[in-house]
C-alpha positions in Angstrom: 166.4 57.4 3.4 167.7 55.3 1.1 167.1 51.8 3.1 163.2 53.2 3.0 163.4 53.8 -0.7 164.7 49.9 -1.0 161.8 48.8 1.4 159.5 50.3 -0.8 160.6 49.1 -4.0 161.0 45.5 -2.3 157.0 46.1 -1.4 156.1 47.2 -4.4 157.5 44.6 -6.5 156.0 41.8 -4.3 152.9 43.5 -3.8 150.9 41.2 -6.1 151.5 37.9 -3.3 148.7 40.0 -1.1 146.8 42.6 -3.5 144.4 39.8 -4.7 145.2 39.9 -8.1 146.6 35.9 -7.6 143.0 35.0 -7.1 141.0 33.0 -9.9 144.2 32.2 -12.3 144.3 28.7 -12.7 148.5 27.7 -12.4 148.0 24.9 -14.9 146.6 26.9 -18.2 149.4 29.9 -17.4 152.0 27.3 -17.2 151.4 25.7 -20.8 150.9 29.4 -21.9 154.0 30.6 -20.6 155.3 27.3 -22.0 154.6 27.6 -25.7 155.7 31.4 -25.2 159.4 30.8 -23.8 159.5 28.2 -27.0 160.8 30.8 -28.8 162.3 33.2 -26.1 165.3 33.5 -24.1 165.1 34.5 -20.2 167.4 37.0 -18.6 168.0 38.9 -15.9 167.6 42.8 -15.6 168.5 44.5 -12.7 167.7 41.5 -10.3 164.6 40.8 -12.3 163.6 38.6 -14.8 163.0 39.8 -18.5 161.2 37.5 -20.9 161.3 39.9 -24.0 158.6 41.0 -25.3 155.1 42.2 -24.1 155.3 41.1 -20.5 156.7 43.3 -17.5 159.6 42.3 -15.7 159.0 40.1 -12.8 159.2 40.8 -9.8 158.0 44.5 -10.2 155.3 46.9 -9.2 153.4 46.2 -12.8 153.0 42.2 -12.0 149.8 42.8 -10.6 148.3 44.3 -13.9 149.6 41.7 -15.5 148.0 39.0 -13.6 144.5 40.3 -13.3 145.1 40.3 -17.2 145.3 36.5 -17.1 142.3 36.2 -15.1 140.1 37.9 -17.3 141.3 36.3 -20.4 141.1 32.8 -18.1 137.3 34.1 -17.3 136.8 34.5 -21.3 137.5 38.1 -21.7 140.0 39.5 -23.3 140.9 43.5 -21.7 143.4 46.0 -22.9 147.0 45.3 -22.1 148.9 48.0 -23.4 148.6 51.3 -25.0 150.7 53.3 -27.5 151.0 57.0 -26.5 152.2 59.0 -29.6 153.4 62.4 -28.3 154.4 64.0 -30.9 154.8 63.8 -35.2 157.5 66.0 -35.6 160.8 64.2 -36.4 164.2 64.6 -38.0 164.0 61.9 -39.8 161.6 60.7 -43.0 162.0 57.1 -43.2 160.4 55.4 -46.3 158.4 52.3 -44.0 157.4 54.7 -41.1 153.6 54.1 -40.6 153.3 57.4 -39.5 152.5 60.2 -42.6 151.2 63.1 -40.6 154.2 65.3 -41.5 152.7 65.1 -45.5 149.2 66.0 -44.4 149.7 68.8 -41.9 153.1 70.0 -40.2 151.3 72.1 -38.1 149.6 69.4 -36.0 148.6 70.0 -32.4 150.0 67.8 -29.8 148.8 66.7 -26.4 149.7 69.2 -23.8 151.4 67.4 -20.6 148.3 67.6 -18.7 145.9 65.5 -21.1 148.9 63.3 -20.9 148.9 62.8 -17.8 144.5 62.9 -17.6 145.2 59.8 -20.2 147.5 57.7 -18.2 145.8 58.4 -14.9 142.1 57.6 -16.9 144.1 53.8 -17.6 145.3 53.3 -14.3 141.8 54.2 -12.8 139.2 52.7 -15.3 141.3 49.6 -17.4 143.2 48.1 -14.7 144.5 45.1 -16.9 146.5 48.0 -18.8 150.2 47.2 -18.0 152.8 48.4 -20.8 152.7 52.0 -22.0 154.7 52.3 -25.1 155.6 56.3 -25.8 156.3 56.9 -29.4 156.0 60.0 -32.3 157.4 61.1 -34.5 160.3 61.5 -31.9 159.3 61.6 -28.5 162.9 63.2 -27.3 161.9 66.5 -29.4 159.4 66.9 -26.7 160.7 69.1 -23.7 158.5 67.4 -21.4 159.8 64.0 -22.2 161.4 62.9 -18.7 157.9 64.5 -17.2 155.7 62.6 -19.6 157.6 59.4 -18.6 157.9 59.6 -14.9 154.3 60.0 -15.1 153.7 56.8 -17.5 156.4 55.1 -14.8 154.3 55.8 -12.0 152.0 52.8 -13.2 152.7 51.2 -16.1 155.8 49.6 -17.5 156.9 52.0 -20.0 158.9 52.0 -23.5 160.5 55.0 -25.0 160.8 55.3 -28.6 163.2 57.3 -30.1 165.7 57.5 -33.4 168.3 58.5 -31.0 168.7 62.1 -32.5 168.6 64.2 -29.1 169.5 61.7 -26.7 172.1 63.0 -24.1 173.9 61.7 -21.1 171.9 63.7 -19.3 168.5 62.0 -20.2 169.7 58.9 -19.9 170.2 59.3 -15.9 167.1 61.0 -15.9 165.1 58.1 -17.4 167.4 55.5 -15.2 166.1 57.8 -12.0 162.5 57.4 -12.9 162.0 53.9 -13.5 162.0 53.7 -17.6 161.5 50.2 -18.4 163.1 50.0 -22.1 164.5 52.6 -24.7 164.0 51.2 -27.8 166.3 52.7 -30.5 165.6 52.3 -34.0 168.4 50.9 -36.1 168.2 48.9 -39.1 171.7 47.7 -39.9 175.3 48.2 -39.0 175.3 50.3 -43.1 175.9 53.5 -42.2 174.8 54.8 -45.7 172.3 52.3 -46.2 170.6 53.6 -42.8 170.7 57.0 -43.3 169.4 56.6 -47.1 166.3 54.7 -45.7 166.0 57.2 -42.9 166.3 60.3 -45.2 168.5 61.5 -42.0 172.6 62.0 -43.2 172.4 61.9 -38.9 170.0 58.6 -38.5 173.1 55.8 -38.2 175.4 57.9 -35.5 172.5 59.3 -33.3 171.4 56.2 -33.1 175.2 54.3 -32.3 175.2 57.4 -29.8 172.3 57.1 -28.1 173.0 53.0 -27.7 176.2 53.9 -26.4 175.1 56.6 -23.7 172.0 54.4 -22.6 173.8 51.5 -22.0 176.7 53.3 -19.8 173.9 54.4 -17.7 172.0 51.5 -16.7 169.0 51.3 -19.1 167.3 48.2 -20.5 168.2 48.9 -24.3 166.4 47.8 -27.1 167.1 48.2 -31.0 164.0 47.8 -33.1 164.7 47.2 -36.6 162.6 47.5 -39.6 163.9 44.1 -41.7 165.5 44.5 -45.1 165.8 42.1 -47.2 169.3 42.8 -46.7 168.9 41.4 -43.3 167.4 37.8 -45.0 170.5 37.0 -45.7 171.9 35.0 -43.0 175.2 36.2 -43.2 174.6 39.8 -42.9 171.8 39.3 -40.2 174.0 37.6 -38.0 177.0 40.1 -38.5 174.3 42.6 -36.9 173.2 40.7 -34.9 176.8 40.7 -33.3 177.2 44.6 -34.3 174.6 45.4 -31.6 176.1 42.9 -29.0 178.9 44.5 -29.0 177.5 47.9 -28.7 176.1 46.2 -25.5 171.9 46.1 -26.1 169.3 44.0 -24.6 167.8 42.6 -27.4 166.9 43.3 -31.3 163.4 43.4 -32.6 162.8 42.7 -35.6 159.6 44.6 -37.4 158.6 43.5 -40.8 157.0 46.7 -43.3 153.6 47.0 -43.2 151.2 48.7 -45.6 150.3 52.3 -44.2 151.8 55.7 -43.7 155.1 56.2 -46.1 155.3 52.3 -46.2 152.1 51.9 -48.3 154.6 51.2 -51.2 157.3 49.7 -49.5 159.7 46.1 -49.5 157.1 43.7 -48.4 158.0 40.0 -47.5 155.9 37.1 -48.8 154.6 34.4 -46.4 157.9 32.1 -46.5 160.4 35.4 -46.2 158.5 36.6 -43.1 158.6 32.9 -41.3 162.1 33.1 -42.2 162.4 36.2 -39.8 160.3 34.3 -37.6 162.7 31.5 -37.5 165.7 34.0 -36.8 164.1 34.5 -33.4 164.8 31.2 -32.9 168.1 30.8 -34.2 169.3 33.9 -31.7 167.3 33.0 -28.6 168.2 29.0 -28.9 172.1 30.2 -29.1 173.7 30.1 -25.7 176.6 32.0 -26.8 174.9 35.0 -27.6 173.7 37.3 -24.3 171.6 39.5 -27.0 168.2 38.0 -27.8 165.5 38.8 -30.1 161.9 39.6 -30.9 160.4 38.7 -34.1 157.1 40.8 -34.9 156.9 38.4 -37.6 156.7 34.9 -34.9 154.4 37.3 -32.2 151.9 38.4 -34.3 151.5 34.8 -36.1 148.5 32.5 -35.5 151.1 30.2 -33.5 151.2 33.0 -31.1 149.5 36.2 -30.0 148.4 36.9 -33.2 146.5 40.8 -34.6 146.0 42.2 -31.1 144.7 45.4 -32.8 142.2 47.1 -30.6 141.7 44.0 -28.3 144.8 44.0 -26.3 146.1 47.2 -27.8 145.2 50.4 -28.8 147.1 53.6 -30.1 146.3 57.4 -28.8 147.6 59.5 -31.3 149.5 63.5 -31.0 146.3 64.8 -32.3 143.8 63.0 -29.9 142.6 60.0 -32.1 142.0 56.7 -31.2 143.1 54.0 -33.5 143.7 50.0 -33.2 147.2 50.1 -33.7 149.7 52.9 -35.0 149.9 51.0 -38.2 146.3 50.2 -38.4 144.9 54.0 -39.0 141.5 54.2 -38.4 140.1 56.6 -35.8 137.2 55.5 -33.6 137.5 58.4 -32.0 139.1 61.3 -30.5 139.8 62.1 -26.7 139.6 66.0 -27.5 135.9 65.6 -28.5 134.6 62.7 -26.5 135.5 60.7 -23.2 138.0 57.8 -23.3 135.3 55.5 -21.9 133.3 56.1 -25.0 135.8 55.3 -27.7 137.1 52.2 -25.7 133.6 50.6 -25.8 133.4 51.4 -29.8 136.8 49.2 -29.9 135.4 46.4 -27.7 132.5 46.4 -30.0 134.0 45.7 -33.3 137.7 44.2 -32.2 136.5 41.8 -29.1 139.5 39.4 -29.8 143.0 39.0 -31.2 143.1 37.7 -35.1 145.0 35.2 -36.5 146.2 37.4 -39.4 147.4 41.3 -39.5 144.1 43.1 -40.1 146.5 46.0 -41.5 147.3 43.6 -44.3 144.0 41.8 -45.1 142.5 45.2 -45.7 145.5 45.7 -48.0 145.2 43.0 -50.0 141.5 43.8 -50.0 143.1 46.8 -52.4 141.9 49.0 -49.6 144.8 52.1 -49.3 144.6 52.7 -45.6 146.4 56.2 -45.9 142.7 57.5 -47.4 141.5 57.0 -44.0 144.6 58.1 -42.1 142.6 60.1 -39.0 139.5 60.3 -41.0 136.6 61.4 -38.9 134.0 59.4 -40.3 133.6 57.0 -37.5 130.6 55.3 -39.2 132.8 54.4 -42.4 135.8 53.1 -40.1 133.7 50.8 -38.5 131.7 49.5 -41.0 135.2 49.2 -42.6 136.7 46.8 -39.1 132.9 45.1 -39.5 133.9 43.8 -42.8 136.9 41.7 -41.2 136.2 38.1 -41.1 136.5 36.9 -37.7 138.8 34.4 -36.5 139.1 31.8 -34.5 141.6 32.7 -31.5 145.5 32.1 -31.8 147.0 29.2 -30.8 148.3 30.8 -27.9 145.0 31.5 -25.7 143.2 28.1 -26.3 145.5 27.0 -23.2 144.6 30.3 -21.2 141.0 30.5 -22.0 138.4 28.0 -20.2 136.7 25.5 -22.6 133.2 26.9 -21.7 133.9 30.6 -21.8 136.2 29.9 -25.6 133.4 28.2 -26.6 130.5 30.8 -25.5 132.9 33.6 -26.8 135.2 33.1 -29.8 134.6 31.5 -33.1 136.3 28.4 -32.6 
């Protein structure tokens, strides 16, 4: 029994040398992609497989194949889905100033998905947007769900999935669980090695110790573990960044990522960083992923989401299904096209390929912000008419740095803005 379970998993990892998926990708435009990528990342190895960071599944694995028929389309000159954010829930413990999500102020008596649309969602994905790879499960706190280990065997099955959670509810008992089933990262927010600084942001006297807990349990047991941190300007301080940076090595995570505040939800009055602070979190990426010494590395939102890089992928590559039903580009981009409970999937998709074709080179979030636009006055507004007409008055952009290498000259120039 358990030499066929290894056969499988050895069958399903390599699948993609004979599924077709190969087929089209030209070697030479994924190798300078992949090449300006690991500029600022640090490879290591998971469980026998290789981890890049951020935004790719692991390779060899059963998700590869997603992954490379993603490649081929953007190579071909379009540019598909490639992940999806699954919020399951808005209930949650905590009430962190920067969170992007504000439901709890408008309505604590939201409906959530029932298990079964979950699962009609993920298995609508695998079926109709096969360049989906990367399911990201997220809330409010996904672990107050009772369902959770259900909803994320079932995400497993196909995609390679992220759990969010503040750590609050995490056992020992979950963590096997979620090592059983294939859970590709737990990603534990935890913004600095302060315990009263934490829990002051958090408005949770729990938020710093379930979160050291949860660290602790899922790294005893096996699981890829991630820290996501909303930055400080505590944490632009080299000194203190680096001491947690160490902090969370020695707790034993994966990596940090490092999320700068943006203007929605509870955040729409929060610490923003100018242009030069937010390179310098950029640049911390860097300075952790370039240092040999240090087995942690580090994801800067900051560095990704720049022109250099992948840029806004809000609503091109990404798209966020909220506990209520609606559709919207991003979680911190709130503006429903849409909602699954009232219309099929297929339907809303299209709207997004309509008005979001391509990745920008700045955070549409933030543009509309300093338009003086408050996004929280459209936070899952219905008016589908006035949220597109509100994406429709974007500018476009020409496509960041990072596809010009991935994208053939003929179909970049019949397709983007150059």
């Amino acid at each position: 029994m358990i030499k066929n379970k290894k056969i499988k998993k050895i069958v399903d990892n390599w699948g993609f040398l004979f599924d077709g998926s190969l087929g089209g990708i030209s070697f030479k435009s994924v190798f300078f992609a992949f090449k300006q990528a690991l500029e600022s990342e640090k490879l290591t190895i998971f469980n026998g497989q290789i981890d890049t960071n951020h935004g790719l599944p692991r390779f060899p694995s059963k998700y590869f194949s997603n992954y490379l028929l993603y490649l081929k389309k953007v190579r071909e000159g379009e540019m598909p889905l490639s992940f999806i954010f699954l919020s399951i829930t808005d209930r949650c413990p905590s009430n962190c100033l920067y969170c992007y999500n504000n439901s709890s102020s408008v309505d604590e008596n939201r409906s959530e998905l029932s298990f079964d649309k979950i699962k009609e969602i993920l298995v609508y994905f695998k079926e109709n947007e096969p360049t989906v790879f990367q399911c990201c499960i997220t809330g409010g706190e996904p672990m107050l769900r009772k369902d959770i280990i259900e909803i994320v065997r079932e995400s497993s099955k196909n995609f390679f999935t992220f759990l969010n959670t503040s750590g609050e509810g995490f056992t020992e008992k979950h963590a096997k669980q979620l090592k059983e089933i294939g859970l590709g990262v737990l990603k534990v927010s935890l913004d600095h090695f302060d315990r009263d600084f934490v829990n002051e942001r958090r408005g949770n006297a729990l938020a710093f110790d379930s979160a050291i807990s949860a660290i602790k349990i899922a790294v005893k047991n096996g699981l890829y573990t991630s820290v996501a941190a909303v930055a400080s300007r505590r944490l632009l301080d080299k000194k203190n960044f680096l001491s947690f940076v160490y902090f969370l090595q020695e707790l034993g995570a994966n990596d940090l990522r490092l999320y700068p505040y943006r203007k929605s939800g509870r955040a729409i009055d929060g610490e923003y960083f100018t242009a030069e602070e937010e390179n310098k979190l950029g640049e911390y990426q860097l300075l952790v992923n370039k240092n040999k010494k240090l087995k942690i590395k580090m994801m800067s939102m900051s560095l990704i989401e720049s022109a250099k890089f992948f840029g806004c992928t809000a609503g091109s590559r990404q798209l966020c299904i909220n506990s209520d039903g609606s559709v919207t580009p991003c979680p911190y981009l709130a503006l429903s096209l849409g909602n699954i409970n009232e219309e099929p999937i297929k339907k809303i998709t299209n709207r997004f390929r309509e008005c979001l074709s391509a990745p920008y080179r700045f955070c549409i979030s933030n543009y509309l912000a300093a338009q003086g636009i408050n996004l929280n006055n459209f936070w899952r507004d219905k008016n589908i008419k006035k949220n597109l007409e509100l994406l429709d008055s974007v500018p476009k952009t020409a496509l960041p740095d990072i596809y010009k290498r991935m994208v053939c000259s003929d179909c970049h120039n019949k397709n983007y803005k150059k």
